[in-house]
FIMISE-530178 format. One record per residue (C-alpha): residue number from 1; residue in one letter; z, y negated, x. Coordinates in nm, 4 decimals. Last residue first. Example, Ala and Ser with C-alpha at 12.3 -4.5 7.8 and 13.67 -1.06 7.14 Angstrom:
2
+-----+--------+----------+----------+----------+
: num : residu :       c3 :       c2 :       c1 :
+-----+--------+----------+----------+----------+
:   2 :      s :   0.7140 :   0.1060 :   1.3670 :
:   1 :      a :   0.7800 :   0.4500 :   1.2300 :
+-----+--------+----------+----------+----------+
//
This chain:
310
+-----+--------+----------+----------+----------+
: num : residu :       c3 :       c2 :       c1 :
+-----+--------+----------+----------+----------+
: 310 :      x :   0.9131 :  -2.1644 :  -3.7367 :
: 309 :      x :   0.7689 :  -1.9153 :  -3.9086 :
: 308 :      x :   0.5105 :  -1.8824 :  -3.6354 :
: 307 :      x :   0.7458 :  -1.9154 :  -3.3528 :
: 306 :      x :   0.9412 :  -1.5974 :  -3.5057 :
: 305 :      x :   0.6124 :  -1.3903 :  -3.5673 :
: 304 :      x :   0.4796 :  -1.4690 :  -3.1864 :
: 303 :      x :   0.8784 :  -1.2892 :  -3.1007 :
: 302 :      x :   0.8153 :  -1.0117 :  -3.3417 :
: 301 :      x :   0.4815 :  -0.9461 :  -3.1307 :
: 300 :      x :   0.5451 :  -0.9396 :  -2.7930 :
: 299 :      x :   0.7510 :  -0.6179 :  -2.8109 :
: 298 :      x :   0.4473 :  -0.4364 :  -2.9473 :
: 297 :      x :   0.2410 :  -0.5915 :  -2.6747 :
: 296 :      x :   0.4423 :  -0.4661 :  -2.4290 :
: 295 :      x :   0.5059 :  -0.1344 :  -2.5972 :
: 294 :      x :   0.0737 :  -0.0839 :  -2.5679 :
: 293 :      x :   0.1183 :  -0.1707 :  -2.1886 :
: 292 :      x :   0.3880 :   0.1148 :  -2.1253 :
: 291 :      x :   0.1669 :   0.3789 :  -2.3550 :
: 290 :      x :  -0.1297 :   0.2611 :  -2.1580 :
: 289 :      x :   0.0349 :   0.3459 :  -1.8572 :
: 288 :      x :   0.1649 :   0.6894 :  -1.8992 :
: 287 :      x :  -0.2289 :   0.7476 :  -2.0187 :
: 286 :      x :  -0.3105 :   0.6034 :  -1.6635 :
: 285 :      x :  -0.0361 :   0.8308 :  -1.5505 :
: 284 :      x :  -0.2203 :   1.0770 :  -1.7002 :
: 283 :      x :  -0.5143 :   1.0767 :  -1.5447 :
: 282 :      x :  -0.4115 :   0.9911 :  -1.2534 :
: 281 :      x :  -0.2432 :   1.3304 :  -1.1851 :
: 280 :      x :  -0.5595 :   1.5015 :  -1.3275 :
: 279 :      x :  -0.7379 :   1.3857 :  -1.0738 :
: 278 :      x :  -0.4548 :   1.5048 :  -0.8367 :
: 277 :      x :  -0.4771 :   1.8837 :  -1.0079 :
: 276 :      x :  -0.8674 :   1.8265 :  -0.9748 :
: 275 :      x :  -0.8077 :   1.7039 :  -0.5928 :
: 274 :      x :  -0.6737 :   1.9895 :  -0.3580 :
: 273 :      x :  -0.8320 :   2.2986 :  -0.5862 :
: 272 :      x :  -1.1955 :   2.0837 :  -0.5338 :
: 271 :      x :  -1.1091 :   2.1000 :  -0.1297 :
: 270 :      x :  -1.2409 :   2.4431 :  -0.1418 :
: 269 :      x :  -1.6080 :   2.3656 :  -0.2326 :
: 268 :      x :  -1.6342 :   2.1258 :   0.0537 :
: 267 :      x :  -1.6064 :   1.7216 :  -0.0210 :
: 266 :      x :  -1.9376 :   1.5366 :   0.1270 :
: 265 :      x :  -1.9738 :   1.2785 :   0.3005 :
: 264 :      x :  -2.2083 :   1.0069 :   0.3037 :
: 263 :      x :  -2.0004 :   0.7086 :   0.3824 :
: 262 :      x :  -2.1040 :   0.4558 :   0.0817 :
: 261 :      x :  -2.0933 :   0.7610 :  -0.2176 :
: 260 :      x :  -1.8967 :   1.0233 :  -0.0629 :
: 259 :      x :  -1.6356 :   0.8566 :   0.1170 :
: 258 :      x :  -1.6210 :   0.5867 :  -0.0956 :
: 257 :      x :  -1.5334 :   0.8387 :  -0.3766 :
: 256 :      x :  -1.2630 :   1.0451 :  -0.1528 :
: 255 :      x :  -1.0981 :   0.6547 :  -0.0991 :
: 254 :      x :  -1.1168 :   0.5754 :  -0.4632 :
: 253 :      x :  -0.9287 :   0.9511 :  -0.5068 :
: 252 :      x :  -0.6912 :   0.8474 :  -0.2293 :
: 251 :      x :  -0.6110 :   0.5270 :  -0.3982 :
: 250 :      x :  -0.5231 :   0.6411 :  -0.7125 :
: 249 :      x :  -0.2418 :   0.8630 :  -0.6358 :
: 248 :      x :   0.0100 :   0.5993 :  -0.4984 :
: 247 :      x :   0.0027 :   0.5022 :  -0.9082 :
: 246 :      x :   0.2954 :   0.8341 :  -0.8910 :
: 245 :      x :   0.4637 :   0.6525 :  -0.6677 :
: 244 :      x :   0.4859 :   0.3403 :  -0.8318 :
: 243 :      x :   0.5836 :   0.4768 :  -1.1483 :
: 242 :      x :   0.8498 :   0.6701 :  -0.9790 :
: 241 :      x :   0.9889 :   0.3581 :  -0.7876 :
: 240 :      x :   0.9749 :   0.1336 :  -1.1146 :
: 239 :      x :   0.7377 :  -0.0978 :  -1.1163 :
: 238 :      x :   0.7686 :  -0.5130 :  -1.0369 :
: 237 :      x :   0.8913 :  -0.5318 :  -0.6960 :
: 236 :      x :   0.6331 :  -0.2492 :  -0.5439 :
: 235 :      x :   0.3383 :  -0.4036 :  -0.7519 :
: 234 :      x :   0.4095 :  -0.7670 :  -0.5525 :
: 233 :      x :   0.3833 :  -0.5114 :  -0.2406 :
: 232 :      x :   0.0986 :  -0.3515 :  -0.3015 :
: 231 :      x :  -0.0849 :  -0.7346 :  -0.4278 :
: 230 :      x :  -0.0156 :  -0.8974 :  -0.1093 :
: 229 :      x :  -0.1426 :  -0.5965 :   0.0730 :
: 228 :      x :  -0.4819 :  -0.5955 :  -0.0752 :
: 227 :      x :  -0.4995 :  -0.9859 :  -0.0914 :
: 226 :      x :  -0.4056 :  -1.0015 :   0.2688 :
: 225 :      x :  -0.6208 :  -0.7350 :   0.4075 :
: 224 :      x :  -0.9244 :  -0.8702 :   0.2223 :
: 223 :      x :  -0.8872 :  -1.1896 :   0.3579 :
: 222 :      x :  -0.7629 :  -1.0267 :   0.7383 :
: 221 :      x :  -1.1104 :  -0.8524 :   0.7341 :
: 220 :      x :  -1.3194 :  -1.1160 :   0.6106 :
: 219 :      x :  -1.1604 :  -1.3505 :   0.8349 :
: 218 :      x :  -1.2936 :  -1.0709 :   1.0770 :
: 217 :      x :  -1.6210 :  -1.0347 :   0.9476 :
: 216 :      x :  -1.7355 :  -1.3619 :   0.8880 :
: 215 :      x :  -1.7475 :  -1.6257 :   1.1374 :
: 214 :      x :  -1.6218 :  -1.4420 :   1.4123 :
: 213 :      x :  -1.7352 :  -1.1360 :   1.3747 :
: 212 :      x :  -2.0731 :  -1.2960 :   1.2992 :
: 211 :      x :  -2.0430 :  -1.5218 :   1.6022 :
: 210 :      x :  -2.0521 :  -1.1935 :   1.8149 :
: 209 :      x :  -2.0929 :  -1.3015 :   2.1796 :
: 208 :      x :  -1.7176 :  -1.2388 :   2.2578 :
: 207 :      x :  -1.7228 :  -0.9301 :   2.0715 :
: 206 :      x :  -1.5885 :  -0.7375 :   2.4040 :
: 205 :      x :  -1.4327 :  -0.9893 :   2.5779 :
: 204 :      x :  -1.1833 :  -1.0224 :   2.2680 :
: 203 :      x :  -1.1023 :  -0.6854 :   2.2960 :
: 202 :      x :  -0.9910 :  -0.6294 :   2.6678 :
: 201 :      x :  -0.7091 :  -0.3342 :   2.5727 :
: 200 :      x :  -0.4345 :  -0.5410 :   2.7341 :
: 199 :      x :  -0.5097 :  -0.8185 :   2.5599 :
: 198 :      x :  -0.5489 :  -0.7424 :   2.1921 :
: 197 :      x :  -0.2603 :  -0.4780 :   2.2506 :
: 196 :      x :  -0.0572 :  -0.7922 :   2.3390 :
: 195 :      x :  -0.1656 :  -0.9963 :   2.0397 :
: 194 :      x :  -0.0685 :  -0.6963 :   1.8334 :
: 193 :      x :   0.2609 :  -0.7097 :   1.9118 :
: 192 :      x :   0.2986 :  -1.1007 :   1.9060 :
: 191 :      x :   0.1386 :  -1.0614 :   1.5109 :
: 190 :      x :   0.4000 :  -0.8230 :   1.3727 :
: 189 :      x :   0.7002 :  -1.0737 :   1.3248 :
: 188 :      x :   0.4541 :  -1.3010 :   1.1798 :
: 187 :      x :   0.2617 :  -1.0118 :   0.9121 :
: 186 :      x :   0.6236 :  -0.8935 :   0.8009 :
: 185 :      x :   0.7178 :  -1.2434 :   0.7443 :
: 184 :      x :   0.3897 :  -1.3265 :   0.5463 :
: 183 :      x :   0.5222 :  -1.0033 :   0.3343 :
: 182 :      x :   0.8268 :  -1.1317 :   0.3069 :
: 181 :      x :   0.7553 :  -1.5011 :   0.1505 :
: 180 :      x :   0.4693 :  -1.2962 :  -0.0595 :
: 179 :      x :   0.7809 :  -1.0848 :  -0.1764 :
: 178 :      x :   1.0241 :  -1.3350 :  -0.2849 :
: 177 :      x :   1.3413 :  -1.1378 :  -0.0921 :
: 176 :      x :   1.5392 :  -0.8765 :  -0.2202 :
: 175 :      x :   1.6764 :  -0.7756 :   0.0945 :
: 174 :      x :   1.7963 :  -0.4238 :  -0.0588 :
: 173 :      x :   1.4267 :  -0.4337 :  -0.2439 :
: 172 :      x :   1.2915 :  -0.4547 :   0.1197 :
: 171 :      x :   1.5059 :  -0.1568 :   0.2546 :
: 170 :      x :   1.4247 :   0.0737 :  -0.0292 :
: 169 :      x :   1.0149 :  -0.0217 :   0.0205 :
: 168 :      x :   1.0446 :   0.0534 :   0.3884 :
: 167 :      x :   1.2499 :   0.3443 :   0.3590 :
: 166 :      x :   1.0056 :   0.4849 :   0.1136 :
: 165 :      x :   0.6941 :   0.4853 :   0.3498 :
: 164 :      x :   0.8328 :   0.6578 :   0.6503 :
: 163 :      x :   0.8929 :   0.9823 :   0.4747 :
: 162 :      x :   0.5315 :   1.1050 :   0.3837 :
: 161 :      x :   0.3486 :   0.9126 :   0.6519 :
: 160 :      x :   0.5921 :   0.9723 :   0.9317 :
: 159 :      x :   0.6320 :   1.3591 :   0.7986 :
: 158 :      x :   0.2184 :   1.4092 :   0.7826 :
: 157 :      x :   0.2146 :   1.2268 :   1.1835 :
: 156 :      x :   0.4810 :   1.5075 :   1.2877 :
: 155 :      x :   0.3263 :   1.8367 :   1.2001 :
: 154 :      x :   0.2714 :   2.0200 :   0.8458 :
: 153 :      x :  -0.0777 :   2.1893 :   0.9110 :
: 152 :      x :  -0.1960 :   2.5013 :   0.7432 :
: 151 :      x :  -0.4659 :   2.3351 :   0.6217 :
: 150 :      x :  -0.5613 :   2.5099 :   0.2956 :
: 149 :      x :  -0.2421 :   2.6322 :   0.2000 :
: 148 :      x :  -0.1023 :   2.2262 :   0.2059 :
: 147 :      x :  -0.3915 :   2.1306 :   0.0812 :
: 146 :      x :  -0.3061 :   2.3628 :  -0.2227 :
: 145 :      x :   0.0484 :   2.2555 :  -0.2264 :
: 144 :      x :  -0.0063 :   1.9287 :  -0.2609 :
: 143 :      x :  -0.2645 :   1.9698 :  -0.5796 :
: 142 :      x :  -0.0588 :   2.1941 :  -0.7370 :
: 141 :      x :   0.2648 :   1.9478 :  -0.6237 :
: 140 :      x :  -0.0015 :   1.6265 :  -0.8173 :
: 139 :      x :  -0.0168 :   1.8577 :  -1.1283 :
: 138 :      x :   0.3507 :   1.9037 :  -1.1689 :
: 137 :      x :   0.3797 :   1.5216 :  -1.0518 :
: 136 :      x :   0.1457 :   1.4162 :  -1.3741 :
: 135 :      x :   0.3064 :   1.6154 :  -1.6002 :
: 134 :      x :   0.6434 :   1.5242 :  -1.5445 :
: 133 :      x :   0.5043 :   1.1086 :  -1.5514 :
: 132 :      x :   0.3422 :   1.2060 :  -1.9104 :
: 131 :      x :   0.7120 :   1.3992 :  -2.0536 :
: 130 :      x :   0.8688 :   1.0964 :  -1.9442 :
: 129 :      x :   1.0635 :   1.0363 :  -1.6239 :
: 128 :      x :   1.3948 :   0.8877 :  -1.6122 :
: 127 :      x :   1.5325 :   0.6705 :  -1.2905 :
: 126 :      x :   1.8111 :   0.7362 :  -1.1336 :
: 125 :      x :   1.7231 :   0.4805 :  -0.8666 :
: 124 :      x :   1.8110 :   0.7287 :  -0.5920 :
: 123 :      x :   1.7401 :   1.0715 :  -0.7774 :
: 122 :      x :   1.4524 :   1.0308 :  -0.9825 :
: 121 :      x :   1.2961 :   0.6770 :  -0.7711 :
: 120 :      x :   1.3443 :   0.8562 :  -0.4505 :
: 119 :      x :   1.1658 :   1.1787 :  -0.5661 :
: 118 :      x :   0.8868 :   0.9960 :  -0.7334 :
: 117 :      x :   0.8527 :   0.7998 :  -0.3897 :
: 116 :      x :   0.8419 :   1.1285 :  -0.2309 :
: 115 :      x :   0.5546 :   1.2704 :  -0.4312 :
: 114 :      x :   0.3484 :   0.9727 :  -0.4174 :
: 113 :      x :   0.3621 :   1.0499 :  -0.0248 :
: 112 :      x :   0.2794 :   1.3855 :  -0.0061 :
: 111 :      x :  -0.1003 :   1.3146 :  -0.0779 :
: 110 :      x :  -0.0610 :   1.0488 :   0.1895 :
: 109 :      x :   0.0938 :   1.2745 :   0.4551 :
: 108 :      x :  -0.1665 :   1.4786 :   0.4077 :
: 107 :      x :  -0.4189 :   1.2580 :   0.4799 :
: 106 :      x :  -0.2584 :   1.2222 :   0.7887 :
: 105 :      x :  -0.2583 :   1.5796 :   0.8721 :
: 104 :      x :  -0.6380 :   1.5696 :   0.8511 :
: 103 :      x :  -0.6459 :   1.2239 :   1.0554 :
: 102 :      x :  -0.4633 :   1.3991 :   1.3846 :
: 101 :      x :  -0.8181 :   1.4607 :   1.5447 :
: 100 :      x :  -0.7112 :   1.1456 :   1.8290 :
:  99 :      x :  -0.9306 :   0.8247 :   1.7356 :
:  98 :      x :  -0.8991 :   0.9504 :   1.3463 :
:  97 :      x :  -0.4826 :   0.9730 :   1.3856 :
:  96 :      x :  -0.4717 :   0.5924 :   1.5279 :
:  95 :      x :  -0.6016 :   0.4347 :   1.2659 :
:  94 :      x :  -0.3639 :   0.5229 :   0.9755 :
:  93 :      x :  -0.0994 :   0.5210 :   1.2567 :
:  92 :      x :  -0.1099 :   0.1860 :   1.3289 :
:  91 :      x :  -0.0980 :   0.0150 :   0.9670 :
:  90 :      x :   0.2423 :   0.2970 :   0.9286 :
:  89 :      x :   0.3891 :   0.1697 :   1.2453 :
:  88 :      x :   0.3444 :  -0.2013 :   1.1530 :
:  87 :      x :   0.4965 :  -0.1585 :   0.8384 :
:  86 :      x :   0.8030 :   0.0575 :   0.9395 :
:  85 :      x :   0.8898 :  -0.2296 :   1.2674 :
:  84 :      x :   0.8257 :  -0.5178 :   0.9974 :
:  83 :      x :   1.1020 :  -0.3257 :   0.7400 :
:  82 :      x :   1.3443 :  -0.2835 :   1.0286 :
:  81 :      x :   1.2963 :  -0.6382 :   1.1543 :
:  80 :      x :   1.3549 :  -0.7103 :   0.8185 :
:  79 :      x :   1.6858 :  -0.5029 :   0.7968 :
:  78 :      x :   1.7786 :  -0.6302 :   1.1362 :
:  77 :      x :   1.8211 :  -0.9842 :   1.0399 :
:  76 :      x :   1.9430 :  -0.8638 :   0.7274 :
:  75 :      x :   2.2456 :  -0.7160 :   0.9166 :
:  74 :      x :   2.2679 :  -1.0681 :   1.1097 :
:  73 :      x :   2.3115 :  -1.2496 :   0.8126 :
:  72 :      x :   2.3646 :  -1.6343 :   0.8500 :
:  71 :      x :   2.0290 :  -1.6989 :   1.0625 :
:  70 :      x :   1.8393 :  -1.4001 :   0.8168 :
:  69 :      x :   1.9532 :  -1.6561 :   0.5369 :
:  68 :      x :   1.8482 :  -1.9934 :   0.7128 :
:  67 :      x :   1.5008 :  -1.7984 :   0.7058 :
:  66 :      x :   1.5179 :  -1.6633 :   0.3627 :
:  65 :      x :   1.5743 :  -2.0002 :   0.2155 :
:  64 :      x :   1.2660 :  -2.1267 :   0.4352 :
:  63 :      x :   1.0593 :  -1.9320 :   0.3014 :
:  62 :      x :   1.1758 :  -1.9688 :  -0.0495 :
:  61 :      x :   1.1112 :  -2.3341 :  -0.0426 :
:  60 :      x :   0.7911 :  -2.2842 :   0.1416 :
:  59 :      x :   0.6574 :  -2.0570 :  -0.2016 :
:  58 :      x :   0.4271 :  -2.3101 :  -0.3527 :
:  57 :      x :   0.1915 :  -1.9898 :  -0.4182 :
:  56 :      x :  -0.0837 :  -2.1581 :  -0.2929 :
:  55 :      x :   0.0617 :  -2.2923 :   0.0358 :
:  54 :      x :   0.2863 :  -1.9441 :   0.0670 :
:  53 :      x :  -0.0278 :  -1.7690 :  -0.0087 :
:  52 :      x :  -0.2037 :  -1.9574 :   0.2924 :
:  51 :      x :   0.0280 :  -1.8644 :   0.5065 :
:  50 :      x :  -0.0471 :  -1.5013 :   0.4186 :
:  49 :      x :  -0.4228 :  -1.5436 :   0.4809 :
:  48 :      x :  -0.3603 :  -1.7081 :   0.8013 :
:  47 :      x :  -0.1681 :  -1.4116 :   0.9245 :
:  46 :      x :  -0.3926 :  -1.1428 :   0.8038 :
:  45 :      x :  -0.6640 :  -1.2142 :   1.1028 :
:  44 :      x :  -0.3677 :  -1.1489 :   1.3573 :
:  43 :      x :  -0.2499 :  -0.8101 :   1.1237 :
:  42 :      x :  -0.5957 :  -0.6888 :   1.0658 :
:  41 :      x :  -0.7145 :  -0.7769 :   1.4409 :
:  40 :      x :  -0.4535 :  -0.5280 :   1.5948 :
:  39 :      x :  -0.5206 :  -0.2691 :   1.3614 :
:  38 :      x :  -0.9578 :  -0.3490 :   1.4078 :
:  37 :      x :  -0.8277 :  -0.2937 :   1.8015 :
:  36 :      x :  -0.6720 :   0.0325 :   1.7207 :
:  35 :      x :  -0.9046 :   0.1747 :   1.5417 :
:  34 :      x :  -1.2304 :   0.0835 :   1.7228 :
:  33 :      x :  -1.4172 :  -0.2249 :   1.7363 :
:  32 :      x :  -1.8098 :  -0.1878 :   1.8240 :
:  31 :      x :  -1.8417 :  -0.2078 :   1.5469 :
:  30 :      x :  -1.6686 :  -0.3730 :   1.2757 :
:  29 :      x :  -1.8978 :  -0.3358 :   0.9941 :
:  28 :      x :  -1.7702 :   0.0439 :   0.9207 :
:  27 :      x :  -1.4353 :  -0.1162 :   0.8355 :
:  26 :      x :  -1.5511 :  -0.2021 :   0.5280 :
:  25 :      x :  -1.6118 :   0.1257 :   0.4170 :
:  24 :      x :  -1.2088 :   0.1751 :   0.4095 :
:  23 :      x :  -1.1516 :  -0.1926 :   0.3233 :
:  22 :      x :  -1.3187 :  -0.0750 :  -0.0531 :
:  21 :      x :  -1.0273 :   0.1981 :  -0.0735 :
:  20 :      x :  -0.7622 :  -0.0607 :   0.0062 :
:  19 :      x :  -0.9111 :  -0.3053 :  -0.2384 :
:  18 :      x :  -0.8778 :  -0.0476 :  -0.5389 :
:  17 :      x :  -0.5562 :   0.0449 :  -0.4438 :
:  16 :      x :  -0.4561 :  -0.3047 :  -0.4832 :
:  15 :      x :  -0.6268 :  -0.3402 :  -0.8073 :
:  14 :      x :  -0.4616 :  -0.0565 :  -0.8968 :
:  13 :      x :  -0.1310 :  -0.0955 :  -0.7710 :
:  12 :      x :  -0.1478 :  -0.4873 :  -0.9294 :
:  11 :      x :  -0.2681 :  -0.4248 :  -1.2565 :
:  10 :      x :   0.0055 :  -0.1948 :  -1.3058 :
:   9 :      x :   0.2823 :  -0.4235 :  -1.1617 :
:   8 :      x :   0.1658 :  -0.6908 :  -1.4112 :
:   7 :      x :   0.2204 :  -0.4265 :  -1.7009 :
:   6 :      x :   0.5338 :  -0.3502 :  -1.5747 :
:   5 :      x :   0.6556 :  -0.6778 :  -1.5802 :
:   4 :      x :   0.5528 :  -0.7175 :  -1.8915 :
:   3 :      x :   0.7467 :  -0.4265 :  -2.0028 :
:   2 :      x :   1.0900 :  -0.5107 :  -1.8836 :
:   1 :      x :   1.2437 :  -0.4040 :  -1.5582 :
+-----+--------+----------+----------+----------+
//
């Protein structure tokens, strides 16, 4: 991957990360709405907002390249039903452990996650790690392992989080599909499922009368949800797999900060062993990435010196 593609993917985790953090507080607006119906309105209300990237994006040509491809190739068929299936399930459970006192082994699951994605990019990509990205994982494992001592907890929901995330992003760059064309895939083969749980759990009776979930809210919801996601998974394609992981680590400090700040919590004493080692994680893999975006201007340069003397 060359450097200004790098740089792009960057921009993109954070920003993304960034988004996802701010649709944490957001969610506060959609009461009555509880987990499960605000997952099932995410994905319908993120539908539109997808289409309209392929409109936008002038990507219908591609779509419709990768649907007379899934018709030939019935093993990529399955491969993005696969990926749709692992998407879906990790939008669920992030709202389903809260409703059921499983969210402390979620968040686990998401500190653990970086980790993995390092792991898969080291020794399935065989990709090389500077002396910055070693660093920053030997901090982020302090920081792992000191949650880990602090909660005692390693059950089910931390190893779907942890391990279910880097299938999904192996299996899509195996497709290697345009990625907005997949992800408004993703979002289509996900939308009958949650147009069922819509139904059976009654919860378009119950804002029926709301023209400000309506109006606002909920396009504001899938709007926010599409940009968000659209801008993961364009960083996914463009980083490499360690990279990416270890950029996994920004959103859950923006998440602890919107916790504190817009949701009025507050972070106990022994949590500070849990995220100084990941603060200083992100710390320097934003120095790993100024280094990367200082080489892609470098390499710019001889090549606005050639069209000069021209």
């Amino acid at each position: 991957m060359n450097t200004r593609e790098t740089g792009r993917g960057i921009g993109l985790s954070v920003g993304a990360s960034m988004l996802f953090a701010l649709m944490s507080g957001y969610t506060k607006l959609l009461a009555p709405l509880d987990g499960l119906d605000i997952f099932a309105w995410r994905v319908v209300w993120t539908l539109p907002g997808a289409l309209a990237l392929l409109v936008l994006r002038q990507r219908w040509p591609q779509a419709l390249a990768l649907l007379r491809r899934l018709a030939r190739e019935p093993l990529t068929c399955i491969a993005m039903m696969v990926v749709a299936a692992l998407l879906g399930l990790q939008a669920w459970i992030f709202l389903w452990a809260p409703l059921h006192g499983r969210a402390l082994e979620v968040s686990l699951g998401y500190f653990l996650l970086p980790l993995t994605m390092v792991l898969v990019g080291r020794f399935y990509y065989h990709e090389r790690l500077d002396l910055f990205q070693w660093l920053a994982v030997a901090c982020a494992v302090l920081g792992v392992l000191h949650e880990v001592w602090l909660t005692r907890s390693f059950a089910w929901p931390t190893l779907v989080v942890a391990l279910g995330y880097p299938p999904y992003f192996i299996l899509r760059r195996k497709i290697n599909a345009d990625p907005v064309v997949a992800f408004a895939l993703e979002i289509a083969l996900l939308v009958p499922v949650a147009a069922i749980m819509l139904y059976a759990r009654g919860s378009v009776p119950l804002i029926a009368h709301r023209l400000d979930m309506w109006l606002f809210l909920l396009p504001g919801l899938g709007l926010l949800s599409t940009v968000a996601l659209g801008a993961y998974l364009g960083a996914s394609r463009r980083l490499p797999m360690a990279l990416f992981g270890i950029l996994g680590y920004v959103e859950p400090v923006l998440l602890v900060g919107v916790a504190i700040i817009f949701l009025g919590e507050s972070m106990a004493p022994g949590q500070l062993g849990t995220y100084i080692p990941i603060w200083c994680a992100v710390a320097l893999t934003a120095l790993h990435s100024v280094r990367l975006l200082r080489k892609e201007r470098a390499a710019r340069r001889p090549a606005t010196a050639d069209q000069i003397s021209l």
